[in-house]
C-alpha positions in Angstrom: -8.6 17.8 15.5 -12.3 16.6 15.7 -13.0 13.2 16.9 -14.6 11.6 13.5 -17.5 8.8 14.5 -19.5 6.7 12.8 -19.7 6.3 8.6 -16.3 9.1 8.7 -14.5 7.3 12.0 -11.5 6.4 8.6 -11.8 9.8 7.1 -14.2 8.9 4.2 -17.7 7.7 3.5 -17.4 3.4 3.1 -21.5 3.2 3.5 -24.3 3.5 1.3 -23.9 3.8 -2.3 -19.9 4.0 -1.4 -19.6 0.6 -0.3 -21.0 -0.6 -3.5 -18.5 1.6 -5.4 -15.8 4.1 -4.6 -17.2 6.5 -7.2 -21.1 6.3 -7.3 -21.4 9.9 -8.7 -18.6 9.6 -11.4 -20.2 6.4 -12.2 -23.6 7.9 -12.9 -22.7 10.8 -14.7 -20.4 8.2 -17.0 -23.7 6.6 -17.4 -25.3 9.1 -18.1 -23.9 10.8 -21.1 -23.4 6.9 -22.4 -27.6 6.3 -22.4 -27.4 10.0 -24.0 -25.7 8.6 -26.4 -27.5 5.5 -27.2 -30.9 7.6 -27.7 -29.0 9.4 -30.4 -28.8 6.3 -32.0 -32.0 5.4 -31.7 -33.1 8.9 -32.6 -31.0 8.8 -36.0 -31.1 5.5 -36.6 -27.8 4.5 -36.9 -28.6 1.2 -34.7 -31.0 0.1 -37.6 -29.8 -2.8 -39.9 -26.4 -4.3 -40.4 -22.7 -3.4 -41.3 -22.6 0.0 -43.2 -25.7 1.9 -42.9 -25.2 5.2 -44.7 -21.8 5.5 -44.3 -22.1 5.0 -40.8 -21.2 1.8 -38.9 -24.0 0.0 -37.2 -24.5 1.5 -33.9 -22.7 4.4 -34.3 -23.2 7.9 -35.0 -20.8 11.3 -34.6 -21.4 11.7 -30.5 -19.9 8.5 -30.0 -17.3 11.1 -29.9 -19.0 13.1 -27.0 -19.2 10.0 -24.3 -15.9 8.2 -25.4 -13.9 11.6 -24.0 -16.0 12.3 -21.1 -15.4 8.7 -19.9 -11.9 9.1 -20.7 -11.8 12.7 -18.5 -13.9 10.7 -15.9 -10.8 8.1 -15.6 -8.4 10.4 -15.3 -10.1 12.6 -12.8 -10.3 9.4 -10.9 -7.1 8.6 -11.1 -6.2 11.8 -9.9 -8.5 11.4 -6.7 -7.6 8.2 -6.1 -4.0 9.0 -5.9 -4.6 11.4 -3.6 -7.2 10.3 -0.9 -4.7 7.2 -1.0 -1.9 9.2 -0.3 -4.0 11.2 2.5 -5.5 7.9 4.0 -2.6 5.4 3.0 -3.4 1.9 5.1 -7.3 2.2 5.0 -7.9 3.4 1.5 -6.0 0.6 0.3 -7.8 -1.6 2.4 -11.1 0.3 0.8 -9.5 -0.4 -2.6 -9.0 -4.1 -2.9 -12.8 -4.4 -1.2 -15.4 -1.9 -3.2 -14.5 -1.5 -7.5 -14.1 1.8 -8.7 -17.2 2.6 -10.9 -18.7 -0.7 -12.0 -20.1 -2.7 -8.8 -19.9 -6.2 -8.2 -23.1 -8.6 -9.4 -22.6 -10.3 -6.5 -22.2 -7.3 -3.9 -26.1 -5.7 -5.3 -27.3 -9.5 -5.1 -26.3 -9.9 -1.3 -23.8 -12.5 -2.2 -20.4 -11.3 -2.0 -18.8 -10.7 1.3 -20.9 -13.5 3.5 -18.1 -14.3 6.0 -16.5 -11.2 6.3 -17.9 -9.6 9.2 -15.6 -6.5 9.1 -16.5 -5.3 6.1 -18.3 -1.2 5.4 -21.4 -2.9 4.6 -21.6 -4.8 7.7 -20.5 -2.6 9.9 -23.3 0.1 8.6 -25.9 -2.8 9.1 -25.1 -3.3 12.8 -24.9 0.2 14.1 
C-alpha cells in the first residue's frame, strides 16, 4: 500500500476542525436544522409568553418534530461510523476517542486551555510541522 504522511500518517484526518471534534460536519448540519427550527418559533411565535400559548407549549411548535429525528438519525449514523473506523483503525481511534468529543467540542479545547502539557496530542503535532 501507499506510504500515508502527514495529517493521514493514522489513517484519518486528527487536524483542523477534526481535532476539535470527530464529527465537524454531522455536527453542523445537526445545527443547522436545530437554528431552522428555532426561527420557526420565532416566525410563529410560539416562543412568545408563558406556559400554554394557543395550545401550544412555550417554545414549541410542530417541526420540533423535524430536528428531534434528524438528530436522532444523525446519532445513529454516527454510531454506525464510529463502530466501524474503530474497528478499521482499532488502537489509534480509541486513542482519537477518549481525546476529541464526538459533536459537541470542549470550552476549553476552542479557548486554548485544554491539553497544555500534552505535547503528543493532533493539535500539537499540526502546530509543529
Amino acid at each position: 500500500g501507499v506510504e500515508r504522511k502527514g495529517d493521514y500518517a493514522n489513517g484519518f484526518c486528527q487536524s483542523g476542525l477534526y481535532s476539535i471534534v470527530r464529527k465537524p460536519n454531522y455536527a453542523a448540519e445537526q445545527m443547522t436544522w436545530i437554528s431552522f427550527y428555532i426561527f420557526s418559533v420565532a416566525a410563529t411565535g410560539s416562543g412568545t409568553g408563558s406556559g400554554i400559548v394557543k395550545g401550544v407549549w412555550y417554545g414549541l411548535n410542530w417541526s420540533a418534530v423535524g430536528w428531534i429525528l434528524l438528530v436522532i438519525l444523525f446519532q445513529g449514523s454516527g454510531w454506525l461510523t464510529e463502530k466501524l473506523t474503530l474497528m478499521k483503525y482499532p488502537d489509534k481511534y480509541a486513542d482519537y476517542q477518549k481525546r476529541v468529543p464526538l459533536y459537541v467540542p470542549s470550552i476549553g479545547k476552542l479557548l486554548g486551555i485544554a491539553d497544555r502539557g500534552n505535547k503528543t496530542s493532533a493539535t500539537s503535532n499540526a502546530m509543529t510541522e
